[in-house]
Structures are given as C-alpha cells and as structure tokens.
N, C-alpha and C positions, 0 to 999 in steps of 0.2 A: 393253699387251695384245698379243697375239701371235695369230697362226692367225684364227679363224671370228670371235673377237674385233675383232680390227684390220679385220678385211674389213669387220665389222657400224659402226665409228666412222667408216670411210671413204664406206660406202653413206649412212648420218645425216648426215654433213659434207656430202656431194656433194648430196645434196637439199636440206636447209637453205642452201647457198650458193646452187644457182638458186632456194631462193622468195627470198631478200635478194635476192641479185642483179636479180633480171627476166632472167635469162641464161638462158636454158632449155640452152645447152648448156655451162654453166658445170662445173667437174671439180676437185676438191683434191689436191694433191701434197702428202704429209707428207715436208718436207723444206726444209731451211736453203736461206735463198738469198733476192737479192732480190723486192720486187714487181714485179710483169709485169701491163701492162693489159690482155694478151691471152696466148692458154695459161693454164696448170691455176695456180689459186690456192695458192700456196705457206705451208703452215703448218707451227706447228715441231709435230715428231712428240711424243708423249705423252711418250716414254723419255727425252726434251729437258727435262722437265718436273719442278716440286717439287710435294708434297704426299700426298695420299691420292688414289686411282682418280678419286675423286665431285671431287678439287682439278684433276686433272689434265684432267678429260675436261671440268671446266666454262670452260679453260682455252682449250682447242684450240674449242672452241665459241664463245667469245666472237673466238677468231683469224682462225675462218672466218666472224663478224660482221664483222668488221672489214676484212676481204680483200672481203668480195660490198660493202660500203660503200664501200672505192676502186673497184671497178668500176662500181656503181651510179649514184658520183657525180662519175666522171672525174680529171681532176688529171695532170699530167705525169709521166712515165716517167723515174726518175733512181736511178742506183745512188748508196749510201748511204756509198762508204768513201771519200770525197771530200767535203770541210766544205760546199760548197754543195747538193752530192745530202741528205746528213745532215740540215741546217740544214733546205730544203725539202720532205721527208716528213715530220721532225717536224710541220710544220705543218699538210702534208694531213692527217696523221693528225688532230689534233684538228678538222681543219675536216671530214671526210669524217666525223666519230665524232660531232659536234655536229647536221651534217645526216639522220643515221641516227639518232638519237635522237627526233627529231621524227617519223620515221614508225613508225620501233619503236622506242616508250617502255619496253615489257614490259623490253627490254632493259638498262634501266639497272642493273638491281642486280648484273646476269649481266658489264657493264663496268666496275661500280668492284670488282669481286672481282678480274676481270683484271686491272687495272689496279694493283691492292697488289698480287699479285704481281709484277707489273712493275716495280714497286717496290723490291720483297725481292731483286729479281734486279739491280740497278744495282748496280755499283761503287762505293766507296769513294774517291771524288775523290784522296785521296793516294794510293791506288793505282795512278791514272791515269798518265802520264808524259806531259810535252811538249804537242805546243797541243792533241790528244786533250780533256783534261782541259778544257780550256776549252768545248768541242763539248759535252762530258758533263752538264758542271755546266749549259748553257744548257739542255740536255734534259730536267735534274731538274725546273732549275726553272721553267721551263713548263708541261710535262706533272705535275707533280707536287706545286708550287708550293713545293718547298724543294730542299737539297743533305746528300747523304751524307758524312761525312769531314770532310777537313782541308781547307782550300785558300785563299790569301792574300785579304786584304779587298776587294784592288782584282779578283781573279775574282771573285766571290761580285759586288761591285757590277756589273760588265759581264752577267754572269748574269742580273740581274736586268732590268737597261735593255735587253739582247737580248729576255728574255719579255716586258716590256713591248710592247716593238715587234713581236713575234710575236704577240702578243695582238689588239692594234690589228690587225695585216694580218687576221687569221682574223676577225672581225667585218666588216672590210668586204665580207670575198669571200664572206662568208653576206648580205651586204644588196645580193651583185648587181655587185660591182666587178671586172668580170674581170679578171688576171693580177696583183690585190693581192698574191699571197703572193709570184713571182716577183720582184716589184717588191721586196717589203720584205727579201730574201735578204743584197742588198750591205748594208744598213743592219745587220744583224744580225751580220754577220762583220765588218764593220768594229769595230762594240763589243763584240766579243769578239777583235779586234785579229788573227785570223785570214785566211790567205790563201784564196780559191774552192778552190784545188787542193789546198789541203794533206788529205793522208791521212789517215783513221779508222778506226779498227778495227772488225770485224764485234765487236758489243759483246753480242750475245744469243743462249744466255743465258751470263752471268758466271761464275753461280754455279754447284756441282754438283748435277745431279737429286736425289740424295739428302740436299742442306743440310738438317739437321735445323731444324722449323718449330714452336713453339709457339702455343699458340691466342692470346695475348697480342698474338705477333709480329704476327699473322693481323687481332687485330680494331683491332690501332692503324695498322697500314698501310690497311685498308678508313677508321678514322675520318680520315687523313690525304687519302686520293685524295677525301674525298666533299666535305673543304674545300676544295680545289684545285677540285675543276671543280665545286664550289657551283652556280651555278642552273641551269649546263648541262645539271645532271642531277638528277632529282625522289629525294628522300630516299627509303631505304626500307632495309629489311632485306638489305644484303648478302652475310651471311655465310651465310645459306640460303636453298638455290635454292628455284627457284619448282617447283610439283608436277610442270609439264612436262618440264622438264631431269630433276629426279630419275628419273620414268619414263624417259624415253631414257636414262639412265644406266643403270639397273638393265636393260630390255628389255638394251642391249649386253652388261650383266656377265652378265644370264642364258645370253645365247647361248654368248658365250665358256667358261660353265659346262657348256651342254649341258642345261640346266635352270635351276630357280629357286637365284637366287645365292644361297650359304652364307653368313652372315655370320660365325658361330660354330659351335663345336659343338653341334647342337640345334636354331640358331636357323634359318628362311629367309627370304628374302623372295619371296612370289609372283611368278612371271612377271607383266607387265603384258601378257595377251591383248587380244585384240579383245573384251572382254566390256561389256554394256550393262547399267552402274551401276544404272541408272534401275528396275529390277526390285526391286532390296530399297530404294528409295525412297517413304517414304509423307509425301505432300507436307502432307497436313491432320495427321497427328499432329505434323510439324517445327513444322508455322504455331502448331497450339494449344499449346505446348511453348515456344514462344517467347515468346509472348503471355502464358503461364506466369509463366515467369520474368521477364520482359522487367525488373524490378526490381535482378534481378541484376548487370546490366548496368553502374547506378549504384553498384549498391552500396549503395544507398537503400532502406528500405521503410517506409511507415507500420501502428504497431501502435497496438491500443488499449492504456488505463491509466486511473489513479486521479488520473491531474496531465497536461498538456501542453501542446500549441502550440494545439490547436483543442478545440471542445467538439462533439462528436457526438451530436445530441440525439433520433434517432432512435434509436442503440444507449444510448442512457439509456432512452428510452422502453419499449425493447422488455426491455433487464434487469432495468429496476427498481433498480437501484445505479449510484452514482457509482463503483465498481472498475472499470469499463471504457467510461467515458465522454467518455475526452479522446481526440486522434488526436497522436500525436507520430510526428517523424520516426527512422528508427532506422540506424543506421549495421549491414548485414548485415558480418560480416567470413567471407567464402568462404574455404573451405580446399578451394582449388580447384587441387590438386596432386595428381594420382590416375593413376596406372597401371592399368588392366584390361586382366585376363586374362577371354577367351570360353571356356568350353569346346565344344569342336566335336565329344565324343565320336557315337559311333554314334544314338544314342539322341533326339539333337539334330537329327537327318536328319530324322524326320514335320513338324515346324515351322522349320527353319532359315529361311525365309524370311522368317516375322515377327519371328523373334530378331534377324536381321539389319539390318530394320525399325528396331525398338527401339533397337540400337545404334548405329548411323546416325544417329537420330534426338538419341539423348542427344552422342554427337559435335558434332551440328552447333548443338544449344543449350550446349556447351563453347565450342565456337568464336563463338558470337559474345560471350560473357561473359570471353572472354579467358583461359578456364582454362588451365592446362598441365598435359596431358594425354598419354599416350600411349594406344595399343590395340595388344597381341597377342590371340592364338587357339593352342590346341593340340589337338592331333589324335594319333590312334597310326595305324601300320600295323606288322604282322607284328611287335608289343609292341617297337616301336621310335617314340620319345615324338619329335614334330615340332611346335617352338613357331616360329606366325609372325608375322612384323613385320605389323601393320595403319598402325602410326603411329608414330614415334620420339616423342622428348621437345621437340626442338628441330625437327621439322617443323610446320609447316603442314597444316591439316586441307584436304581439296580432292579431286577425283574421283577424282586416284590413287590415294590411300587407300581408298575405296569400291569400286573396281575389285578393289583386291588383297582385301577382303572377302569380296567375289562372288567370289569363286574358289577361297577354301578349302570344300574340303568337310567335311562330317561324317563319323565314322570313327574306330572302334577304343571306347577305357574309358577311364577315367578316372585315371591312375595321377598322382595331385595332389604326391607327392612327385618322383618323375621329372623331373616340372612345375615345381617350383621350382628345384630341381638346376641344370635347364638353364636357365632365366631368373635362376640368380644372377648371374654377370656383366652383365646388363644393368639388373640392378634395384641392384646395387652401384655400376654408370657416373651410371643416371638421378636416383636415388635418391632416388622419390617421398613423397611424406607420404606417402598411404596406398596401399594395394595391393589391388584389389577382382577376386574372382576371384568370376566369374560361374557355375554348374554347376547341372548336373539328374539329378547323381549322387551317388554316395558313394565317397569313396576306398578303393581297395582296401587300404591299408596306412593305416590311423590312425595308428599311431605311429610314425611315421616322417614323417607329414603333422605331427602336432603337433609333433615337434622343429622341424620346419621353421619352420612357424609361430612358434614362441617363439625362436630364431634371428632371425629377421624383426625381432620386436616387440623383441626385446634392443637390435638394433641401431638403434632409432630408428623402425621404417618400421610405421606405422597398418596392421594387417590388419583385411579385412572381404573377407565373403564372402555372396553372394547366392544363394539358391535359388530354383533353377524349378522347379516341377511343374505336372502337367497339371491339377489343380487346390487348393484351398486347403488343404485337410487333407495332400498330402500336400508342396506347397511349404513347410508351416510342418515337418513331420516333418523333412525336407530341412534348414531354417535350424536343426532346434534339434539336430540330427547336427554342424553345422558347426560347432556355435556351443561344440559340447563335444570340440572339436579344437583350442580355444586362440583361436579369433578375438575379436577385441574387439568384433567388431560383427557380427550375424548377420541378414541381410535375408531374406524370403519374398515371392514373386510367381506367382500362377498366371496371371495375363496377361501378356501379354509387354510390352505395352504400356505397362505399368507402371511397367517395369524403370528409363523415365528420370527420371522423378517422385522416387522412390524410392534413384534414386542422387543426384542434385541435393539431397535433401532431405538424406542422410548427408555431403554436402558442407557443411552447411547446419547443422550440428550444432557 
C-alpha cells in the first residue's frame, strides 16, 4: 500500500506496538535491519512480503507482535550476521513469543500464520553454502521442527541435538533461570561444529514478494508450524483471521481506497465506522431462536411414530392411535450451506431495522449450529446496482459483520437480475447449496431474472427466494410472483420476525 494507505498501517502498527509493548512511546520503522531494544521497532515493509493484502498486513501485525514482545520481555541486544548473534535471537525469539502468548493468547492463530509463512520463506538447505547452512538448518529445525532440502545425515543429526538443547535452554529461562539462553549458545555451535564468529547472511526474506502461493502451500505450512510449537500454542483456526484483524484490514484498505474497499466489480465492503451494532440487536428473539433450535446443534431430534425407543403415553392418550405413540430419536441431516442475499431497496427503509433484527438473529443461530454461511445486501443508487459483503463464506460470524450491516442503507429498486450479474463471481468462488435471496419487491425485468435463475439451478446451486410484505396477503402475492420466476422454493412472511424460523426450517427440508 502506498500514500493515505501506508500512513493508516503505520498509525495501526504504532498503536498496537505500545499496547503489546507497555511502551507508551514505542514507534515502528518499516524497514530491514536488525532488532534494537531501544529506537523505533524495525519491521519488514509489506512490499517485503508474499501473499494477498489481508496475507501481507496479517504479516506485518504479527512482526509488530513480536518486536513490542522483545521489548516487553527484554533479552540481550546482538546483530544476527554472526553464528553466536544468529544462534542467540533464535532463541529469544521463541522464548519472548512463548512468554507473550501467555498474556496474549488471542494471538496465537495471528502467530502460527506468521510463522508458515516464515516457513515458505526459508531456504532450501542445498541452497545454503558453507557453515551458513548449518546456522539455517538449526533454525528450521527449532523454530519449525523440521528442514527444507538436501543436507548430509550428520547436519540433519547436529540440527537436531542443537534444537534439542535450544529447547532445554528456552524452558529453563521461562521457569526463571536467568542467562540460560546465553549459557546454552557455546553448547549449540559447538554441535553444529561452528565457530562464535563465523558469518551469516541477512537470510529474510529469501524468497521473492511475488513467489506465487497456493492455498495447499498455505494450509500445510500452517498444519506443520502448529506441530512444532504444539502446546506452546492453543489450536485453532489459523488460516482465518479473527473479526478484529479483518476490520483493521479492511478500515486501512477503505482508507487507502478513499471509501469502502472494492472487492470486485459490483461488489464492496462497508467501511468499519464507529457504528453501535447493538441497535439492530434483539437479544430475546436470538435467546428464543436458540432455544428453538438448540436441537440443531446435535443434529439430534426426537419425533413421534408407530415403533421406537420410548412409549409416550400421554400422546397415545390424547390421539387415540398407536401411529404416533413411540418417541424415537432422529438423526436431522442440515443442509446448512446457504448464501443470502438482503435486499436493501428503497422500500425496505420504513422497517430496515427490524429486518436487520431478523437477519442478525438468523446469523447468529447459523453460527452457533455451525452452518456455513455467508451474507450480502444490495442496494442501487442513480440505477447503478451495489452488492455488499455482510459475511464471506470462510469467515467467522462476529461484531464486524454486524457493524458492516448497520451501515448499509436502504435505497434505489430492485433490479434482481443486475443482482446476480454482479454476484456471479462470488457465488461461482463460494459455491453454496442454496442461494436465498430475501426481497419486498418485484423485479423489474422477469425474464431476464428467470434466465438467471435457471443458470443458477443448472449449475447445481438450490435457488429460493423469500418475500416480505407488510402483510400476509400481499407477502404470499410476493412468494407466488417469485415462485413463477423459476425458483425452487418460494417463502412468504409478513413479520419479519419470522424470517429465521422460516429460513432454518428450508434448511431443514
């Protein structure tokens, strides 16, 4: 990022390092070079960097974790291009990255990302030349509990008795032994048959910023670092970030944009303002919604029948027939893959807040039955169609998503083929079961809406469509409009509150 951009990752970097820190006047330098326990915290600059925006900025965030954790937690001042400097911040580092885990745990998933990176970025041992290679491979295999490349048995074996004893030193000096790591330095270059002085190359990064990166590369280097530093660091989802990071990502992309970031043509993502979620939150419809389904959850539900596991003899009493007498347990099979579309035209402005309710609401009983799920919204201005991100497929449901709700307004018509136009690339990337597009309109163009539609449905992907109206005569006018536009499934609601019962239940089908 360049310009309003770079100045907005440097301002987030510089506050995030004094709250790690406790340094109130703590400062980041994007810039190669060694650690310094005093002066501006040195990280490598983004353009330094491989992956996508959202790879590179969770990159430089985890660097300036790791810079305010030497500072936080001390450790000796030693340039790195000499086998004893080298040898000796390896080790802070994992001992300062172990002690900062403990106070910020949030962090771990934001560390083993970095850290497969770090990964991806190490050299090829045969690459290496001369005693370097010995330095490297003890690096791998410490920090990463293995080695890249080629390299004779007896390195590979020294490698290993150096992290050994590297390991040992970083445990003792977290249980309080001071100058362990210094002490264990000679032990480690001697089994790596190295001298103190001998030279090292600035070795980061290796690779070229634009090393092309597959998502393969990505989630076996994440499964590889999360074995290496095993119970140092608490399991978890690290190939996507946590809702916090993504908003400070997206806040800097919007800045650098001068608005909300363009993902595609069509598509955006809200700015994350100062806006307070808590307004389209209705806490008693989430609770009884939960309490709802809370079955779902197992996956389990009990129905009656004519044979079972139990005998119900009140619902005998009250039917008069053994057909629904017994209580068996039933295995639910959820087809809980669903994309929705909101629509946000003009029209949707007198009640947007209880729609937003509803949708909130059915979100948050998605997430806890473990759906996967995304949420867009579209909107027109000056007959220009604007679809925006609520929720990806591979995120996390969480405040930021809620935020970015609250902020779309209502505004313009409904032009439902426009609408899919611009959401076919992402409905082609996500490629849900079904596709539930919610409205309290009628398309201007039918036939051009129904290709659409049967497009859709050709290619695999379940359409259903929901109508709202102000009330029941004319919500069902609405579903039986939609329903003779090719959808497979046509929903009606004049409460909005409905709307999650209603979609849970076509999940349910």
């Amino acid at each position: 990022m360049a310009g309003e951009g770079a100045a907005r990752v440097a301002e987030v970097a510089t506050f995030l390092a004094r709250c790690w820190s406790g340094d109130a006047g703590a400062t980041v330098s994007f810039a190669r070079g060694p650690w310094r326990a005093r002066g501006p915290m040195r990280v490598a600059p983004m353009g330094s960097l491989s992956g996508s925006g959202l790879d590179r900025y969770r990159q430089v965030r985890a660097n300036v974790w790791h810079a305010a954790m030497r500072r936080r937690h001390g450790g000796p001042e030693m340039s790195g291009d000499h086998a004893f400097g080298f040898v000796l911040n390896a080790l802070e580092v994992r001992r300062t990255e172990i002690a900062g885990l403990a106070e910020w745990r949030g962090m771990a998933g934001e560390v083993i990302f970095n850290h497969a990176f770090q990964w991806l970025y190490r050299p090829l041992l045969n690459e290496v030349h001369g005693r370097p290679r010995a330095a490297e491979a003890f690096l791998q295999e410490f920090l990463f509990g293995g080695t890249k490349g080629d390299a004779s048995a007896g390195q590979l074996d020294a490698a290993r008795r150096a992290a050994r004893i590297g390991a040992g030193a970083v445990e003792a000096a977290l249980g309080g032994e001071g100058g362990a790591l210094e002490a264990a330095v000679p032990s480690i270059l001697s089994a790596l048959g190295l001298d103190p002085l001998a030279g090292i190359p600035v070795a980061f990064p290796w690779s070229r910023p634009d090393m092309p990166l597959g998502e393969d590369d990505i989630a076996r280097s994440i499964a590889r670092v999360e074995a290496a530093m095993g119970a140092a660091v608490p399991s978890r989802r690290a190939a996507v970030p946590d809702d916090d990071v993504l908003g400070e990502y997206e806040s800097v992309r919007a800045r650098a944009g001068g608005g909300a970031g363009r993902v595609m043509a069509g598509l955006r993502v809200p700015p994350l303002e100062d806006v307070d979620e808590s307004a389209i939150y209705d806490r008693d419809l989430i609770a009884r919604l939960k309490t709802r389904f809370r079955d779902w959850q197992s996956r389990w539900s009990e129905a009656h029948g004519p044979s079972g596991d139990e005998l119900d003899a009140e619902a005998y009493a009250e039917s008069g027939s053994s057909r629904a007498a017994f209580l068996l347990d039933e295995r639910r099979e959820i087809d809980a893959d669903i994309m929705m579309l909101l629509d946000h035209s003009s029209s949707v402005a007198p009640s947007q807040v209880a729609y937003k309710k509803a949708a909130i609401a059915l979100c948050e009983v998605l997430a806890v039955v473990r759906a996967r799920f995304s949420v867009y919204a579209f909107s027109t201005s000056e007959r220009s169609v604007t679809c925006w991100e609520v929720k990806r497929a591979a995120q996390g449901w969480g405040p930021a998503c809620a935020r970015r709700l609250a902020q779309i307004a209502a505004n313009g018509s409904t032009p439902l083929d426009e609408v899919y136009a611009a959401m076919g690339p992402v409905i082609a990337s996500e490629r849900p079961r079904t596709l539930l597009t919610m409205t309290d309109g009628e398309p201007s163009n039918a036939g051009a809406v129904r290709e659409a539609v049967m497009r859709a449905r050709s290619g695999g992907t379940r359409m259903a469509a929901l109508g709202l109206g102000p009330d029941s005569v004319r919500a069902t006018a609405i579903a039986s409009n939609l329903a003779g536009l090719g959808y497979e499934r046509a929903l009606a609601v004049s409460r909005l509150g409905d709307i999650p019962g209603k979609v849970m239940r076509l999940l349910g089908e």
